[in-house]
N, C-alpha and C positions, 0 to 999 in steps of 0.2 A: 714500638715500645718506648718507655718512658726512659729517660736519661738518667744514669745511675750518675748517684749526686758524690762526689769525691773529696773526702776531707784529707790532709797530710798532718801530722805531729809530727814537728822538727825539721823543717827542710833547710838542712845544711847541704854540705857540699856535695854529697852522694845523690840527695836525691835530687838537686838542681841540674846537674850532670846526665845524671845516669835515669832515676824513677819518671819523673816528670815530662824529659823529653819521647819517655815509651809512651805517659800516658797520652802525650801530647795526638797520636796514632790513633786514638783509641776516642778521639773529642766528636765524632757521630753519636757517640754509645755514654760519653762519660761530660757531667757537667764540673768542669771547676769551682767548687763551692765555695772552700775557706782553706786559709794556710796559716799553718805557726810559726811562726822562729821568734829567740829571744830579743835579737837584734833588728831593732823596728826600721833602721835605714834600710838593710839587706830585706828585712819584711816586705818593704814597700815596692823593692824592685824584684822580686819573684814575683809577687801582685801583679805587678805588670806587664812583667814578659811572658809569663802564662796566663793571664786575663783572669786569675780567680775574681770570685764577686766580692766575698769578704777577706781580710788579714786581722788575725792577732797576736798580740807578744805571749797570750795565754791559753795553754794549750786545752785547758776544759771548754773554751768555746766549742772547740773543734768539737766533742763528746752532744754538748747541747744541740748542736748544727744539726743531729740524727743524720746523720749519711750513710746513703748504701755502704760505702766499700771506702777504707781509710788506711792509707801508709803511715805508719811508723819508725820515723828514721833519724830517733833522737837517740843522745849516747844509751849505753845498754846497762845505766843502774837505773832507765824510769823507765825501761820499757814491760815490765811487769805490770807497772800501776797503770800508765797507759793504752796497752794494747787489754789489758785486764777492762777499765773503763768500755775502751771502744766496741769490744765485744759483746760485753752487756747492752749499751744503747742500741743494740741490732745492726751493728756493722760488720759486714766482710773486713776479714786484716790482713793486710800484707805488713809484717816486721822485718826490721834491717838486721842482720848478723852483725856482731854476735847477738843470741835469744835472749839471755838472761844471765845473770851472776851466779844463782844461787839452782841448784837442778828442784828443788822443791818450788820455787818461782816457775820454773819453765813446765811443769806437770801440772800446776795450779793455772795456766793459762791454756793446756791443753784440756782440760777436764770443761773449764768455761768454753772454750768452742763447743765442746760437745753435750753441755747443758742449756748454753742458746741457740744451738743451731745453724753456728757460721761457721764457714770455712775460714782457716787460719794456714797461713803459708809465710814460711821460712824466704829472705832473698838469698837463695842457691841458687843461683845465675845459671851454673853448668847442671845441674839439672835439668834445665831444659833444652841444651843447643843439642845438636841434630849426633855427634860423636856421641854424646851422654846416652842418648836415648838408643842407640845404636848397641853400643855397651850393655847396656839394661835389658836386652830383650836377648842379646848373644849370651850373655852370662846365666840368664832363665833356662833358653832354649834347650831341651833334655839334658836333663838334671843339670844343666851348668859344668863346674867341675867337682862337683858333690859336695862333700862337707868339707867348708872351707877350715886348714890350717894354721897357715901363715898368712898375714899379711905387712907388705913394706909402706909406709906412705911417705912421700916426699915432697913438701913443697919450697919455693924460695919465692921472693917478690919482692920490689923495690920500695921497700917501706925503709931503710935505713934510715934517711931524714927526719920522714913523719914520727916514730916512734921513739928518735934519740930527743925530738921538740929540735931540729937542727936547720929544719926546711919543711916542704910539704910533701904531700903526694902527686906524681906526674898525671895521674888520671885524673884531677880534681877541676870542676868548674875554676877556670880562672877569676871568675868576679865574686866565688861565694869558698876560699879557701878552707879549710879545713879546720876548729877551734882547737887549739891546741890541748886544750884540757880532754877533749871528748875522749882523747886514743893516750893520753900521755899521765895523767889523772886515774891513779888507780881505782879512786872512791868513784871516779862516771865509770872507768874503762873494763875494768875487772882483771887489766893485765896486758901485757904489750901484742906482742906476735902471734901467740894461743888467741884470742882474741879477735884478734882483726883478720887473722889469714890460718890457722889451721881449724876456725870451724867452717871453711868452705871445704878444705882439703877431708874432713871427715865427714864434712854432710855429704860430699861426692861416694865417700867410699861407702858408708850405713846405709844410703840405698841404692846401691850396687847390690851390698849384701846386709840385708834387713836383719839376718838371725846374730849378728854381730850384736853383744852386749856388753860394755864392757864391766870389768870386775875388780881387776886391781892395775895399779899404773906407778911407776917409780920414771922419775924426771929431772933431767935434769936443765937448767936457763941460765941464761949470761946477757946481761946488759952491759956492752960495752960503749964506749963515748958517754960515760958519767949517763947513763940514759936511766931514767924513772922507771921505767917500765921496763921486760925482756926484749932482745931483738932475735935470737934464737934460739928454739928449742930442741932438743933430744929428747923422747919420750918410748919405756918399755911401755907394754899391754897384755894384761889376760884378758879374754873373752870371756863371758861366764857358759859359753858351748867347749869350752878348752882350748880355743887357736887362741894364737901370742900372735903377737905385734908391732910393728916402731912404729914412730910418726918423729919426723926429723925435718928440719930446715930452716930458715929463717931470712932476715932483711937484708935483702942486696944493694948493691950499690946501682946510681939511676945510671942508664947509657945504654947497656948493652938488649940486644932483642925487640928493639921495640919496645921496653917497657913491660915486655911479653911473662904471662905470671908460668913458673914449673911447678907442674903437678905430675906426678909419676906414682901412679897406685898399681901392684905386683901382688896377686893371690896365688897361693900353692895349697889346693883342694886334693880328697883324697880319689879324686877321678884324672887330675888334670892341673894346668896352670891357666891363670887370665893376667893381661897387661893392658894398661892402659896409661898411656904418654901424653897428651894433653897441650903439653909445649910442640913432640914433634907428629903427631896427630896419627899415633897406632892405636888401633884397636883388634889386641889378639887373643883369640883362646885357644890352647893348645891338648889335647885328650890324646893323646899320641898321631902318629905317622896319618893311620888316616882319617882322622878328624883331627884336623888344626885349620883354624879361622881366621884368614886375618880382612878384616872388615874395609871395604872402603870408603873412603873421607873423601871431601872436598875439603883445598887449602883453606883453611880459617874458621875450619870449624872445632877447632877447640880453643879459639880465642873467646875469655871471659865477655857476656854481657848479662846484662841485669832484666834483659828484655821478657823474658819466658816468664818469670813471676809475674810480674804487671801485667801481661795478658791474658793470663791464669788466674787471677786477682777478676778481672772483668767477668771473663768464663764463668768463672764457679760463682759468680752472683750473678748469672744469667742463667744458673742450674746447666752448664752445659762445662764442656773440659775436663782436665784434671790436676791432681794437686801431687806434685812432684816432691814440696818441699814444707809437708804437713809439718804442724806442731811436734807430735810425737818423734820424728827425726832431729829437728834442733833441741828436743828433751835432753835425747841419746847423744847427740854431740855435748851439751850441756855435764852432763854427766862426768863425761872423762875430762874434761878440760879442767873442772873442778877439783877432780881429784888430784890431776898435774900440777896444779897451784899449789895444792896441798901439802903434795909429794916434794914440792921443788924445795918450801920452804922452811921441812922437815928433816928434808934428806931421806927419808924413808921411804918405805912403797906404801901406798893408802890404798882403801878401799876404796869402790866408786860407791858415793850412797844410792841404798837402794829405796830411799825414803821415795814415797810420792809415785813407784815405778806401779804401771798398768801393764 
């Protein structure tokens, strides 16, 4: 078969790191076509340590170039216009989290996959390592714990630095750092912590449990260290099925775990509970005495990687795979995070809009 041809919008430090070296796996199947970044020194050296054949500082090349299948991993106030483009020229899209600013932007890109015929996929990492999937079939498996309640979500990770503009990120390409404006820049970022790290923590939990909608949200955010942006948040939730919700955590300081990110999502269903620990790698359901589940793990399988989308990216424009981390998911996360912006800097509880919902 012929080599699907591979375009990137915006290869900063995430995807020089993290997207590029999975695709790097995948170079039987995948040709390096053309790459973007603004900054043509750092241009020139992705160019050549990944061998693309073309660079440019402008990212409509990439769109011209028609390429199968093209990441997007520019800050997330162009990745509407972008990922919008890409998929109309007939490309498969893999986009970076967070989706989009605006939830009517993120349903507007959901609708275009589905009127040209591409697959579009969110990077939720832990949707696809082997704990997640494990999770997802025990939480299905008869009736699950029925009609989910309550749930807790919990995340922390050592974004401290990144988001006060104080230092960088410990996961980050050392040669292609992190632009400060991307995560720190409300008009690129759309908001500090909610942004960079609770929509993985919510794309994990929405499909877990899909019937999850949310409805209204009251929040609360603190930027401390004079920081532009949030570094922690507190966040209620209704469902629009009737379970309430928190979603709570925020920016550690670097050193301790390894770097290691805590994610802790806790459902109480009206059959049962489910738990899922991520930092110390549980995976439990519990429906009383004698149905209670607790799953086994290998060590390190709930450490984050970004690897499952990009190989899922490939898959699905080989008509083969699956898509763990659809559009319609980073809609749904899209959604409440919107409305927490909203709420936070209202003080009120807001509605989540329901503009644009399928």
């Amino acid at each position: 078969m012929a080599k699907l041809r591979l375009g990137v919008i915006g290869a900063g430090s995430w995807a020089v790191s993290s997207h590029l070296p999975a695709m790097e796996r995948r170079r039987d199947e995948v040709e390096f076509t053309i790459v973007n970044r603004r900054n043509p020194e750092l241009l020139g050296r992705i160019k050549e340590r990944f061998g693309f054949a073309k660079a440019s500082t402008d990212w409509h090349d990439v769109i011209n170039e028609r390429c199968d299948i093209v990441i997007v991993a520019s800050p997330v106030a162009l990745h509407h216009e972008q990922a919008k483009a890409a998929l109309e020229a007939g490309a498969h899209v893999l986009c970076e989290k967070p989706f989009t600013i605006d939830p009517a932007d993120a349903w507007d890109l959901v609708e275009t996959a589905r009127r040209t015929d591409r697959h579009l996929l969110l990077a939720y990492g832990w949707n696809y390592r082997p704990m997640m999937l494990g999770a997802k079939e025990l939480i299905g498996r008869d009736g699950g714990i029925g009609d989910v309640e309550q749930v807790t979500i919990h995340m922390s990770s050592h974004t401290r630095q990144l988001l006060s503009g104080t230092g960088g990120y410990p996961q980050a390409a050392p040669e292609s750092v992190p632009e400060k404006e991307t995560w720190i820049d409300p008009e690129l970022s759309g908001g500090g912590y909610g942004q960079a790290q609770f929509t993985h923590a919510l794309g994990a939990t929405l499909w877990l449990a899909p019937e999850l909608r949310g409805q209204e949200v009251f929040a609360f955010m603190s930027a401390p260290l004079y920081a532009p942006v949030e570094l922690h948040g507190a966040i209620a939730l209704r469902f629009s099925d009737g379970a309430i919700g928190t979603l709570g955590g925020g920016s550690e300081h670097h050193g301790p775990d390894n770097e290691r990110h805590k994610v802790d999502i806790r459902m109480i269903g009206s059959k049962g509970n489910f738990h899922i620990d991520l930092e110390r790698e549980i995976v439990w359901r519990y429906n009383g005495p004698a149905d209670s589940v607790m799953l086994p793990v290998q060590a390190g399988d709930g450490i984050y990687d970004c690897i499952g989308p990009v190989d899922s990216l490939v898959e699905l424009a080989r008509g083969q795979g699956s898509n763990n981390s659809p559009g319609e998911l980073g809609a749904r996360t899209v959604e409440i995070l919107e409305a927490a912006y909203r709420s936070a800097a209202s003080g009120r509880t807001e509605t989540v809009a329901t503009l644009a919902r399928t």
